[in-house]
C-alpha angles and dihedrals in degrees: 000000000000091000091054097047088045097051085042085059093049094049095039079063106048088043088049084049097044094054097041091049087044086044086047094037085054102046103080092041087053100119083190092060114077134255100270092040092063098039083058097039081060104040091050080068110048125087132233091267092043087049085052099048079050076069107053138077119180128188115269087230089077082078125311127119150094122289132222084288090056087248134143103277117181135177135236090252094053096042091052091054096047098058095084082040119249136247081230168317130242125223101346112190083355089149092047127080123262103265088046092041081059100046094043086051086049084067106033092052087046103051084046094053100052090044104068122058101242101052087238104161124210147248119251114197141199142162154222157243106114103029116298099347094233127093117279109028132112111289109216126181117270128279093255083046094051091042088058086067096060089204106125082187101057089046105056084045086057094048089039084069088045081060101048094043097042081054097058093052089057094251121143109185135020126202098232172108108068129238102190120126094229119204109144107086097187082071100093092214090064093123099048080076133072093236154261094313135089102211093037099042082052103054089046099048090041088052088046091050089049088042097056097036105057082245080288091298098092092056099084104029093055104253114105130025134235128270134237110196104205151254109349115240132000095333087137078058099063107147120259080010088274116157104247092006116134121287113220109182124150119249088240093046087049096048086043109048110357101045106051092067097059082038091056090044100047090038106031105022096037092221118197102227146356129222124219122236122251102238144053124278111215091335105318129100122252095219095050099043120103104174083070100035094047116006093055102032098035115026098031100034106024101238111177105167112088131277113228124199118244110241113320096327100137079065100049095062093083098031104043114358080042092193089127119064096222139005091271095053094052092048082054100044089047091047091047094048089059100265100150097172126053097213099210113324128128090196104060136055089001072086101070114087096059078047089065103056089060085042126029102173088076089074085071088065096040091059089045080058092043093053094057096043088056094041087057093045091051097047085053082056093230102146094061104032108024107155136053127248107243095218095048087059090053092052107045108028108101089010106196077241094056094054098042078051085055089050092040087051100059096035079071100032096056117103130214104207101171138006115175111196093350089292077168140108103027114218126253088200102065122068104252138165111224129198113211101191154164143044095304096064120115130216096252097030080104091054095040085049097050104039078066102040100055136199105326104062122055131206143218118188133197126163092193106189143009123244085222150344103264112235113161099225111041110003117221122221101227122223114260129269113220086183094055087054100044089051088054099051087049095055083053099055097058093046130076095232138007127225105204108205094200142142112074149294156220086301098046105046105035146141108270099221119218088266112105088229088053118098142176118140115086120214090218131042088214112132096250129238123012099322099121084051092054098051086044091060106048090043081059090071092069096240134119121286130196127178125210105205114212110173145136097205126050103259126208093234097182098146088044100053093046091048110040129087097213118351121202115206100205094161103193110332134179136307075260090048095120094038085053094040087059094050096055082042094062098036104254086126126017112221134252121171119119127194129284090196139036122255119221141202091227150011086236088069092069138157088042126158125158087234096065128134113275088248094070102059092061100105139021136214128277112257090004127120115251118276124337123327094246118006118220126283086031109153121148117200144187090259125074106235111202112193115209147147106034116186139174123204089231145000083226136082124173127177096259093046143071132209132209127224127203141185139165126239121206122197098205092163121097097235129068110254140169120228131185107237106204136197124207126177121204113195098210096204123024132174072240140060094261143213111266087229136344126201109239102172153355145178121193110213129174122227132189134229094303100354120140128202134181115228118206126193128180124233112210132185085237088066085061112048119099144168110288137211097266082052103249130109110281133179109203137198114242150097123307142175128223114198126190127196161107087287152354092280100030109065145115119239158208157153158256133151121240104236122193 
């Protein structure tokens, strides 16, 4: 009897263990529970080394990738560091093309799965600048290149097909887009941003983050991946424009201008995660500040998704910001500032554990950081669908409607600058030779140019000369070629008209990695080599030239715009970028693009920003033209865009109150054409030194030959409130301007006080 009782209690224990380990085992992978129960119900189980590797994301260039058989291969490193899971892995099958890239992050997801013990997948991460940065997905033309466009909806459609894209890959988040306000054109990453301006740099950023993201929607269902805005707070504001150099910025001008964009995206987009700046702000670290990280993101704007390092900053705290006395300082200060994923480094929060043992209440904060990392995990719906369905990818990668998207998108974002005589567009009808010519032709922009011209214009094409010599790392200027140009001219001269490619390129506008033989900023904003020789002399044909303008940095292109007969700014367009351009050249689109930046005469006028204090603008350089080379918002177009009648509802705001603001748009061109209608506001007296001007709105319509529209746009109390002198948000009485027009300097105007 005893035996029996004895051997029922046994079993009644191992029975009591086994369903409350199976109970325990089920919870987190209970669809019917939400979101933060099952976050808990996981993290209750993991230890203190499962929780870190929660924390950690490493390249997949350390080992993981397909072999010859196009089958899962791993080294000894990865799969060691696989073996407690992982937060995440970045770029995984980036250099292979989109069915293989799924196939490889099958297995991958599945090894990783069936390898800790808690079956957590893991989060595979890309980026990007010109659509999903991986072979075989949909090139688009750059951030700076879309924003150019000023179409938000445009735009979310563009980074709708990043997510997609990014998806079937089997990719989940993606560390972009960026929501710098970028002004400082001697930085090389200047395109990978939406511009010099608050409002525009916001929308955009908000469209991308809905784009990307499905509008929340395709997170869970599988469809779209998770956003990173990037990088947390003033990176685009490096001084001298150097990559990792200080970042001075005024609280006021922070709360003002840097910091709206990352608040939209956070508010409006929902984005998943944010990504802290390299540098410092005002003297302390980004990654170690947690009034930033977590007083502003947290406490102020609610933000609940996870904050990843950028790469290997925790680390650099001790080694190169040197703000933490040791390795395992800089891991705490960065934990404690709200870091919740180590991008990258071996010597940071790999620390932690053994941290913990001498202090346990760091534990509190790791599981803060865990938490984060698996509610992101379950939104993206991971636990219950982690892999891609093969023959989804093969059927929606490089969709027919993603490229026409591509096309659609430069045919917007492409900016007439200047058209002397309506040199522009060139006619398909009359028998012309045309010269296609200089260092930023490409081996099909002939064929591209020709499949649009037809039959009666023929081409000839020489690139001439290289700007360097390419070298990833340090680029080299090349000595010039006088046979090259001479070779040029003389395909000019035998031509009608000559099509100039000029500007930079990827080698001379880049990001300056953290390696001392990496660079990327440049000290002047001069077209290099002899590319203002080159347009001097064939102007000197007397024949018409046209420049095509490619670049990733604003340029001062002084010599150009005198000597040009029409210049076209396409930035750094799509895969499609030459076809498009051809397109705008022989007047299929007009064009209708306008400047995210301004454009100055010279390096020595920065900072310069059409949105500067009044103050700013009082006096002018010696021997310098007056004011910037193009304004902001510049765009010429096909159409002839009249601006009249300009009303407000009332003279009167209040608080409490909103105006509306009208114009009329006339057409008087013979061809149908889009233009972009702003709004910018100017508070004439202000408890503060003020912004010249803001914009504050725009709307872009399309009219036809004739054809008049009304534009209305509403003035809220929200548009006027700033930043005071007791630092806190005011709206105060006074006097204001509301100007509406084609750009920052060409507008109609009036007027209305503001009354409490």
């Amino acid at each position: 009897m005893k035996k029996n009782l004895c051997l029922f209690i046994v079993l009644s224990i191992i029975l009591f263990y086994s369903c409350d380990n199976n109970s325990d085992s089920k919870d987190y992978k209970d669809a019917s529970l939400s979101i933060n129960e099952r976050v808990e119900a996981l993290l209750s189980k993991l230890s203190l080394e499962e929780k870190v590797a929660q924390m950690r994301i490493f390249h997949a260039n350390i080992g993981a990738e397909s072999d010859e058989n196009d089958n899962l291969k791993l080294s000894d490193k990865v799969i060691e560091k696989l073996k407690l899971g992982i937060a995440g892995i970045k770029n995984p099958g980036e250099h292979i093309d989109a069915v293989a890239a799924a196939k490889l992050n099958n297995e991958l997801q599945k090894y990783i799965i069936e390898n800790n013990r808690w079956g957590i997948p893991a989060l595979f991460v890309t980026e990007s600048y010109n659509g999903v940065d991986a072979k075989g997905c949909t090139k688009f033309g750059r951030p700076m290149t879309s924003a150019a466009s000023f179409n938000p909806e445009l735009v979310q459609r563009q980074w709708d097909v990043v997510g997609r894209e990014a998806r079937l890959r089997g990719m989940h988040m993606c560390h972009s887009p960026e929501a710098d306000v970028v002004r400082d054109p001697r930085f090389g990453r200047m395109s990978e941003a939406f511009g010099e301006d608050t409002y525009l740099t916001t929308k955009m950023v908000t469209s991308a983050v809905k784009g990307v993201q499905g509008n929340y929607e395709g997170l869970g269902n599988g469809t779209h991946i998770g956003a990173v805005a990037k990088h947390f707070a003033g990176y685009g504001q490096v001084l001298g424009g150097s990559n990792f150099a200080a970042i001075e910025i005024s609280e006021r001008t922070l709360i003002d201008e840097i910091y709206p964009p990352f608040e939209a995206a956070i508010k409006d987009g929902k984005t998943l995660g944010i990504m802290a700046s390299h540098g410092d702000l005002n003297g302390v670290a980004s990654h170690g500040n947690p009034e930033l990280l977590t007083g502003v993101l947290r406490d102020q704007w609610g933000f609940e998704g996870y904050v990843v390092s950028d790469s290997n900053d925790i680390a650099r705290l001790f080694y190169f910001m040197k703000v933490a006395e040791s390795p395992e300082a800089a891991a705490e200060m960065g934990l404690v500032a709200g870091i919740d994923i180590d991008l990258y480094a071996e010597d940071s929060y790999s620390y932690l554990p053994e941290m913990v043992k001498k202090n346990p209440e760091l534990e509190k904060l790791i599981d803060r950081s865990v938490r984060r990392v698996l509610r992101t995990k379950f939104i993206l719906g991971l636990f219950d669908n982690p892999y891609i369905d093969i023959e989804d990818v093969k059927k929606g990668n490089r969709a027919e409607s993603s490229l026409q998207l591509a096309k659609e998108s430069d045919l917007e974002s492409i900016i007439l600058l200047k058209n002397e005589e309506k040199a522009l567009p060139l006619s398909k009808d009359k028998s012309i030779k045309v010269a296609l010519l200089g260092p930023l032709l490409k081996e099909n922009t002939k064929e591209m140019f020709e499949s649009v011209a037809g039959s009666n214009v023929t081409f000839v094409a020489e690139k001439g000369f290289q700007l360097t010599n390419q070298k990833d790392g340090a680029p080299e200027l090349l000595d010039r070629d006088p046979k090259a140009i001479a070779s040029l001219v003389s395909k000019a001269r035998s031509a009608d008209v000559s099509i100039l490619f000029l500007g930079g390129d990827e080698f001379t506008a880049k990001e300056a990695y953290f390696s001392s033989s990496t660079l990327g900023d440049r000290a002047t904003i001069d077209p290099v080599g002899p590319q203002d020789e080159l347009v001097e002399k064939i102007k000197a044909l007397g024949k018409p030239v046209i420049v095509v303008l490619k670049h990733r940095r604003t340029l001062s292109i002084n010599t150009i715009a005198e000597q040009a007969d029409a210049i076209l700014d396409v930035w750094d367009l799509s895969e499609f970028g030459d076809e498009s351009t051809a397109k705008i050249v022989f007047g299929e689109v007009s064009p209708s693009g306008k400047s995210p930046v301004t454009i100055p005469r010279s390096i020595g006028q920065l900072p310069y920003h059409y949105s500067m204090k009044e103050i700013n603008y009082k006096k002018e350089y010696l021997f310098l033209g007056q004011g910037p080379l193009y304004p902001f918002g510049h765009g010429l177009s096909y159409g002839d865009f009249k601006y009249s009648d300009i009303s407000i509802s009332s003279d009167k705001i209040t608080s409490d109150t909103e105006l509306e603001v009208s114009v009329k748009v006339t057409n008087n061109g013979s061809m149908k054409a889009k233009e972009v209608v702003q709004m910018y506001i100017k508070d004439e007296i202000g408890s503060v030194t003020r912004p010249d001007k803001e914009l504050k709105d725009f709307e872009k319509i399309e009219l036809d030959a004739g054809e008049s529209k009304t534009i209305s746009f509403k003035i809220t109390p929200k548009m006027l409130e700033f930043t005071g002198i007791t630092m806190e948000k005011v709206l105060e009485a006074g006097d204001y301007t509301v100007m509406l027009g084609t750009s920052s300097k060409e507008y109609l105007e009036t007027k209305f006080k503001l009354k409490k």
